[in-house]
MARKENU-827345 format. One record per residue (C-alpha): x, y, z; residue number from 0; residue in three letters. Coordinates in Angstrom, 3 decimals. Example, Ala and Ser with C-alpha at 12.3 -4.5 7.8 and 13.67 -1.06 7.14 Angstrom:
BEGIN
{node {12.300,-4.500,7.800},0,'ALA'}
{node {13.670,-1.060,7.140},1,'SER'}
***
This chain:
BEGIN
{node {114.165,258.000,60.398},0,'UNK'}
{node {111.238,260.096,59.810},1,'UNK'}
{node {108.757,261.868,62.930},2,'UNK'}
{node {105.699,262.985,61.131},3,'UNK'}
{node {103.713,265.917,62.606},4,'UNK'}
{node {100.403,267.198,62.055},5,'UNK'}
{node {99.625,271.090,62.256},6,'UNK'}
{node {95.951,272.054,63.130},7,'UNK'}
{node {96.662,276.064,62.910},8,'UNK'}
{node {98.450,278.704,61.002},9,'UNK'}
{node {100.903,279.195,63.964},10,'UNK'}
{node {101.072,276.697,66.499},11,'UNK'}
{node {103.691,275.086,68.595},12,'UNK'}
{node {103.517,271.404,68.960},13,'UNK'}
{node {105.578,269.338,71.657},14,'UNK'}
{node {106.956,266.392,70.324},15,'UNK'}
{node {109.590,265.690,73.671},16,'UNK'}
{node {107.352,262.194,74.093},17,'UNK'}
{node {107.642,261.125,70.499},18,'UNK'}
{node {111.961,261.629,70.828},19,'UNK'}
{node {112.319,259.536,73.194},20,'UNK'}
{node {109.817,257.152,72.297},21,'UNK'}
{node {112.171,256.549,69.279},22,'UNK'}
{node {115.566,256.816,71.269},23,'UNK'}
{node {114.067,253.720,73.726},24,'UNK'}
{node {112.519,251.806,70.839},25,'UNK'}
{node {116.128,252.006,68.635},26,'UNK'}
{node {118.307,251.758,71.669},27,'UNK'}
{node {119.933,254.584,71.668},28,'UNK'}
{node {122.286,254.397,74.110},29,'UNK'}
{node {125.261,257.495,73.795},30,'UNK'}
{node {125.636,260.240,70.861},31,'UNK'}
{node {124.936,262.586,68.787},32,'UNK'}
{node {120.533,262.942,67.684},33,'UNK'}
{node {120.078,265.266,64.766},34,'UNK'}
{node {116.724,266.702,63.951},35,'UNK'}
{node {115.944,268.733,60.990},36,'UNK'}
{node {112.896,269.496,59.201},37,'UNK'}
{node {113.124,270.206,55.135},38,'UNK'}
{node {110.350,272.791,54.972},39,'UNK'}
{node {110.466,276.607,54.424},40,'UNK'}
{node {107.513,277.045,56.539},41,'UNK'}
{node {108.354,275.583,59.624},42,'UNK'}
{node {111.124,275.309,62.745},43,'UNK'}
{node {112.097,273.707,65.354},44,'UNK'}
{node {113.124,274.549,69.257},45,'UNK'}
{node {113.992,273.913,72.743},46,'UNK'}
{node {111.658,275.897,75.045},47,'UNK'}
{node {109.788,275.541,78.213},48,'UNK'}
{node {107.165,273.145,78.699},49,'UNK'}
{node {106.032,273.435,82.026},50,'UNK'}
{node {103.354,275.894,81.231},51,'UNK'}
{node {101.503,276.527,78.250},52,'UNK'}
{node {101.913,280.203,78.492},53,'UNK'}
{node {105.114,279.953,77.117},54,'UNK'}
{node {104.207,278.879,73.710},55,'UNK'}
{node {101.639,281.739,73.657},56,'UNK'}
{node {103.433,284.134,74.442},57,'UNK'}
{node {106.622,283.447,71.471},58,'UNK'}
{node {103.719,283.526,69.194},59,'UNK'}
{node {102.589,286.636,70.050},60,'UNK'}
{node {106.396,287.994,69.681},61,'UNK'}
{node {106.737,286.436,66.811},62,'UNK'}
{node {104.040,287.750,65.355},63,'UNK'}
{node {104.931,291.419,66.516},64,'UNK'}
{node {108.325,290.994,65.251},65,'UNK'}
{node {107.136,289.297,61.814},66,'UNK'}
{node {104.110,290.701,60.811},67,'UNK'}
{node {102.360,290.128,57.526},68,'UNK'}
{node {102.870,292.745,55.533},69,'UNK'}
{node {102.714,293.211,51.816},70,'UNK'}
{node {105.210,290.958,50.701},71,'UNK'}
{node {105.907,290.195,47.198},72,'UNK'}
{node {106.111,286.843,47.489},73,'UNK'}
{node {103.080,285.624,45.341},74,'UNK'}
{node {101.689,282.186,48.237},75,'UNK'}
{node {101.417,285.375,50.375},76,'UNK'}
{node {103.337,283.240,53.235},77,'UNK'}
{node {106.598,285.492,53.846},78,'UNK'}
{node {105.931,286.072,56.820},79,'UNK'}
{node {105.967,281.998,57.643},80,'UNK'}
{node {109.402,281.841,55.863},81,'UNK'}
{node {110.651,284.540,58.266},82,'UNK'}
{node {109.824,283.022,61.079},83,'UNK'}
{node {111.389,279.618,60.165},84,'UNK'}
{node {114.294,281.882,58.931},85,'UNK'}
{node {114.432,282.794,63.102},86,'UNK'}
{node {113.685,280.214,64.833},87,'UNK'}
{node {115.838,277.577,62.852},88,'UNK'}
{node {115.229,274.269,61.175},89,'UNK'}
{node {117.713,272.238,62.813},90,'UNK'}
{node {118.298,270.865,66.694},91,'UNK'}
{node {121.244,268.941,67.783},92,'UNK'}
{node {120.544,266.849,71.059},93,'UNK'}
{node {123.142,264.481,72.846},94,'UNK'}
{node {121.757,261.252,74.446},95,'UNK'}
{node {123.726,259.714,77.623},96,'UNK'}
{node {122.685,256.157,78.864},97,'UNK'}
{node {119.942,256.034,76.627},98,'UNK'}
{node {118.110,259.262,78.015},99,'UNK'}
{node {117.750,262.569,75.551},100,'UNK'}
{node {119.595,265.229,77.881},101,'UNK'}
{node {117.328,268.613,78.561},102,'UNK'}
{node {116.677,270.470,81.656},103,'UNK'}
{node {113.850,269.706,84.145},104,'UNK'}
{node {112.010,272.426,81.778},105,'UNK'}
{node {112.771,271.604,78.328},106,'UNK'}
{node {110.633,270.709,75.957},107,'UNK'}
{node {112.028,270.033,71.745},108,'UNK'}
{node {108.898,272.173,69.725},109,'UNK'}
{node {107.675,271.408,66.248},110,'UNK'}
{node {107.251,275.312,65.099},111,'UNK'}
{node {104.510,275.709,62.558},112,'UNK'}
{node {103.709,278.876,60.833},113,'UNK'}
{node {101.886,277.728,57.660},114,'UNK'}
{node {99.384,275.187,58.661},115,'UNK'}
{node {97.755,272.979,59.081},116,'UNK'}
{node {99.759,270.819,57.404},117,'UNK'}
{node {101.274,267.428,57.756},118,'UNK'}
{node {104.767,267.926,58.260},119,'UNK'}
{node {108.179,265.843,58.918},120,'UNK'}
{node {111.019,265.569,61.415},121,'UNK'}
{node {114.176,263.907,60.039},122,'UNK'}
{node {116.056,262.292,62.824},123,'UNK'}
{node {120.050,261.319,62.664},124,'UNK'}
{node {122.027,259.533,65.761},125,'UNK'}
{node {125.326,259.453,65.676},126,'UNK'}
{node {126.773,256.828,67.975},127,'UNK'}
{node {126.353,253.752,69.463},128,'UNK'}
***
């Protein structure tokens, strides 16, 4: 199953928490294993805060500070994207109990771009019944 994602900024976070379980009600997902992974070298994904927008801000700013764009040799010029995804990680394993994706009352599951805008894709996996 495929979650695609549209980037409107070099760097942006993008929540997709609504568009998970969207898909875990509409398949009927009731108990296992959900899988995400992107297949880009440009890109992440993460569990972070959602309860204020701040948060998102300020991991871009230390992202930024800890990757900056240097002179890479890397001839797109985009190293410093490929670090970042490098960090943050491509892949998120979830677990899903009586058909509701289990996070804590301030978790949100990010779409990490650092190449856009682009249109982008989420692969999704469940494991289970």
């Amino acid at each position: 199953m495929i979650l695609n994602v549209k980037s409107s900024k070099k760097n942006e976070f993008i929540e997709i928490t609504g568009d998970v379980k969207k898909l875990i009600r509409d398949n009927e997902w009731r108990d296992g294993i959900l899988v995400l992974n992107i297949m880009h070298t440009t890109a992440g994904l993460t569990i972070n805060e959602n309860a204020d927008a701040d948060v998102k801000k300020d991991l871009l700013k230390a992202l930024d500070a800890l990757v900056p764009n240097i002179r890479f040799e890397h001839y797109e010029g985009n190293s410093d994207s490929h670090l970042k995804s490098s960090l943050v990680g491509m892949d998120l394993t979830l677990i899903i109990e009586d058909g509701k994706l289990q996070l804590g009352t301030w978790q949100g599951i990010y779409f990490c771009e650092f190449d856009g805008p682009r249109n982008r894709k989420v692969k999704l996996k469940f494991i289970g019944n």
